[in-house]
N, C-alpha and C positions, 0 to 999 in steps of 0.2 A: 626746348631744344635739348636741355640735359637727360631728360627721361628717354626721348628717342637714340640716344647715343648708348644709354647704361642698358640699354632693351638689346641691342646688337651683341651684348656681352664680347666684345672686344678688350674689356676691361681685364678679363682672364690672362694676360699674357704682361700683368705689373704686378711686380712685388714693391716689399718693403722699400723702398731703399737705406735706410740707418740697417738693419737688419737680415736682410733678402727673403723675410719670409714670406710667405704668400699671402692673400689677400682678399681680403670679401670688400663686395658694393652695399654699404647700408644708404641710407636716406639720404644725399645731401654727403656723403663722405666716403673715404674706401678707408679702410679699417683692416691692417695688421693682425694676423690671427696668432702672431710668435712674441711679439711684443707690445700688443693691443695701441699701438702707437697710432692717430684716426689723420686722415690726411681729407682737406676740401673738397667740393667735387665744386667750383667756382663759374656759374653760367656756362656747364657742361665739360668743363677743363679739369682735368684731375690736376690737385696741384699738391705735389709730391717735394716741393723741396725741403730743406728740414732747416726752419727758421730758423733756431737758437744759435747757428754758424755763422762767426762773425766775418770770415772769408764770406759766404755766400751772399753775406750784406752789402760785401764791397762791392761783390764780381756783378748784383744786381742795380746798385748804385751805378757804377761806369758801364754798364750797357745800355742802361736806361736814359743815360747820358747821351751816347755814341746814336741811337734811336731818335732823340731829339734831334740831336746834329742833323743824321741824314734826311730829319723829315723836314726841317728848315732849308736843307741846302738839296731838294728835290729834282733842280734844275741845274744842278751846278756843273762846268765840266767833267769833275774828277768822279761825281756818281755816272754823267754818262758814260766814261772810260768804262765805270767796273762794272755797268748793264754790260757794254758789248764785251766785255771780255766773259761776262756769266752767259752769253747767248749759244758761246760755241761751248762751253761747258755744259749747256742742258743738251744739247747735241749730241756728245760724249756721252751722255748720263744716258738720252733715251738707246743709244745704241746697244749698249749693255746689257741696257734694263729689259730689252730684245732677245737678246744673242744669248741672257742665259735666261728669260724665263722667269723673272723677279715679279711675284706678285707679292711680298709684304715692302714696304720699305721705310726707313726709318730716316729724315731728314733732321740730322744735327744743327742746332742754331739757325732754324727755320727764319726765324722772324717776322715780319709780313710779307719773305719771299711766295709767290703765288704757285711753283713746282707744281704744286697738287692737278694743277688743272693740266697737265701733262700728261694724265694718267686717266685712265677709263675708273673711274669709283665703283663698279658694279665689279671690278675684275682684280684689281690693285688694293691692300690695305694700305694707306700713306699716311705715315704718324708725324707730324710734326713736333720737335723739341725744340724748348728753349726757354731760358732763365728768367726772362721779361715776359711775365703776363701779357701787359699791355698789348706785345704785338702777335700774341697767341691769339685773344679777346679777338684784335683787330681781323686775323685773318680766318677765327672760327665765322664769324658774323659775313665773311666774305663764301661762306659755302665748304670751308676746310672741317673735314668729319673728324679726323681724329688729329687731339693736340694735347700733348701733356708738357705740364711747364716743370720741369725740375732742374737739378743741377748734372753737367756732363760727368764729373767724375762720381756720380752716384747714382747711373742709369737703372729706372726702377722697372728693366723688363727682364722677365725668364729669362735665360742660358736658350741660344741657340734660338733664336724669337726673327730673325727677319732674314732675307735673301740680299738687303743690298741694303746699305749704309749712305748714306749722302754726307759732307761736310765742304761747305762752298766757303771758303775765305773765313772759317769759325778758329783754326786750332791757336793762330799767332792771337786772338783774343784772350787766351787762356795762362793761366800762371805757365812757366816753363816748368817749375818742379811737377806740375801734376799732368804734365803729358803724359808719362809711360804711364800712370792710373787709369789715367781715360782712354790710353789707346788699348792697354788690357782688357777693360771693360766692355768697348766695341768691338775687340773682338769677341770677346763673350757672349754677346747676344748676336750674333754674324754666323746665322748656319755654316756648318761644312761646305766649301765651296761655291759660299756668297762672295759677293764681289763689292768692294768699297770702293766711293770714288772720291778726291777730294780735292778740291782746289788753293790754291795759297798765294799770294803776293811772294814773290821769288826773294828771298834773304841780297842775292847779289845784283838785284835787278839793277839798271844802269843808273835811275833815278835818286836812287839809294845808294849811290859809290859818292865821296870814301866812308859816308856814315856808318856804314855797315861794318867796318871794320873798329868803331869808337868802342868802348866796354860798356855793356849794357851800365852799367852803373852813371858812365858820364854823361850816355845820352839821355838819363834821366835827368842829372842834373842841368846838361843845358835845357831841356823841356821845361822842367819849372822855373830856371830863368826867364825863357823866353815866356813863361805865362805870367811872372809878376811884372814883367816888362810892359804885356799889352793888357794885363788885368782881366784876363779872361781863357776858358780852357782851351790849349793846345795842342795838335796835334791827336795822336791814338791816347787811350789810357796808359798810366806807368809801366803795368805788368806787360805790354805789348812788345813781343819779340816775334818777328817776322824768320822764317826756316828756310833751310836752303831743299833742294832736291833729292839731296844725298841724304842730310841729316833724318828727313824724313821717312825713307827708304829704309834706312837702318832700324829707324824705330817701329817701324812695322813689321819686317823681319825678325825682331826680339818677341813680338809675339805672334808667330805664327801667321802671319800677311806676307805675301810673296809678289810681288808686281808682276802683274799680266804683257807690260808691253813699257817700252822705255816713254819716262818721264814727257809728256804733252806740254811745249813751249807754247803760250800766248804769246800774240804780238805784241806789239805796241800800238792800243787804238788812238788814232787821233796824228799818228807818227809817220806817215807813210814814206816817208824818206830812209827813216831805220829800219820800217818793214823790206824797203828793197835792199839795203844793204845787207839785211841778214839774208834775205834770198839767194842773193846774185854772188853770196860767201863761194870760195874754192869748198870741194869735199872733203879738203884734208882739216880746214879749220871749222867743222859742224857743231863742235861742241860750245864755241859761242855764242850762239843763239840760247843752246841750253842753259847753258854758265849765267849769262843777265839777262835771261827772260825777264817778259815783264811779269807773268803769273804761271806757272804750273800745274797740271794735273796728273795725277797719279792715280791707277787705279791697281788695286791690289785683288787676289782673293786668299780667301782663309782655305790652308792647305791642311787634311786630313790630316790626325795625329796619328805618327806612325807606332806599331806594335810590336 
């Protein structure tokens, strides 16, 4: 399966990531031509992250964790919630991915989400990313062509490498310091007037009131309370901070990401009571639905640098 993959030379659009230089496929590895630094090619997965970072030990630790979780709790309410809230979201995504013409596209913290099958393979290049091998492994063996496992703030593709960006519920997984790294970097490889779309668990959701307002610091520490309490992991990982609509907005506009259309409220699946209350709202009070949604989408594109 690996040699049919490195045969498509698809592989020409990864660099380094420690370095960004460019990159040859030898046998079994893709190999750095600026700092000879030789990276796995792993049952056809290029795997690009750069071990010796002891952040990246953790971030693959607690995702690998979170992984477990969902695959034990397969049936649970709260993954059904976040299926049907990702159904109207791949809706969203195919519309786009329509409207402008997206044949590369780069799916951030893939995981064994199945997207791929969305898309026509003969017509669409669809890269999958993400930190945990395991659920690359899982969803290359599922028929997914292209999957590279690396880390988000050190995406190892060319400048200017895809038309649409995907991130389904990935960013609040990630440290908060390294947001603006990794949102600079997506846009870096986010042609000129590609379009990103990204979905998120809403920071002011209703669920999440008053927590939301505790200081990331204490909700940590109730978290490990509550986990020597019941003797086992709780809740999201530590570094998990959930973003509001606005914050996000912002950070995209820092680097050159402009929103296409105002921020996409999810409802409340499972809720139908407060789906009709948010409906049947006056129009002067609309912005609460937006305010504690229960998830968010935003889709942005990257606006020509002007001269």
């Amino acid at each position: 399966m690996g040699v049919g993959i490195v045969e498509e030379k698809w592989f020409d659009i990864l660099v380094c990531p420690q370095c960004r230089g460019r990159t040859r496929v030898q046998k079994g590895s893709i190999d750095c031509t600026a700092c000879n630094r030789a990276y796995p090619i792993i049952k056809g997965i290029p795997n690009l992250l750069i071990g010796d970072s002891p952040q990246v030990a953790k971030r693959v630790a607690s995702e690998r964790e979170l992984y477990q979780r969902m695959h034990l709790a397969s049936s649970s309410p709260s993954l059904e919630i976040w299926n049907a809230s990702k159904e109207r979201t791949r809706s969203i995504i195919l519309r786009y991915a329509k409207d402008m013409a997206c044949k590369t596209i780069l799916y951030l913290g893939s995981g064994r989400d199945d997207l791929h099958l969305a898309f026509d393979s003969r017509e669409t290049k669809f890269v999958n990313v993400d930190i945990v091998f395991e659920a690359l492994d899982e969803l290359h063996a599922q028929g997914a062509r292209y999957c590279v496992c690396c880390d988000a703030r050190d995406l190892p593709f060319v400048e200017d490498s895809f038309d649409m960006i995907l991130c389904i519920d990935i960013l609040h997984h990630l440290f908060a310091d390294d947001l603006p790294q990794i949102i600079a970097r997506l846009a870096g490889v986010l042609r000129k007037q590609g379009v990103i779309v990204i979905q998120e668990p809403n920071k002011y959701a209703l669920l999440r009131l008053p927590i939301c307002w505790v200081p990331h610091r204490m909700r940590l520490f109730l978290r490990n309370v509550k986990m020597r309490l019941s003797n086992r992991p709780v809740g999201p990982a530590p570094h998990e901070s959930p973003l509001s609509a606005g914050q996000l907005i912002s950070l995209l506009r820092r680097f050159g990401i402009e929103c296409l259309d105002r921020p996409i409220c999810l409802e409340y699946p499972g809720s139908r009571w407060l789906t009709a209350m948010f409906r049947r709202l006056p129009r002067i009070l609309f912005t609460i639905p937006r305010m504690f949604g229960y998830h968010f989408v935003i889709a942005g594109v990257r606006a020509p640098v002007e001269t």
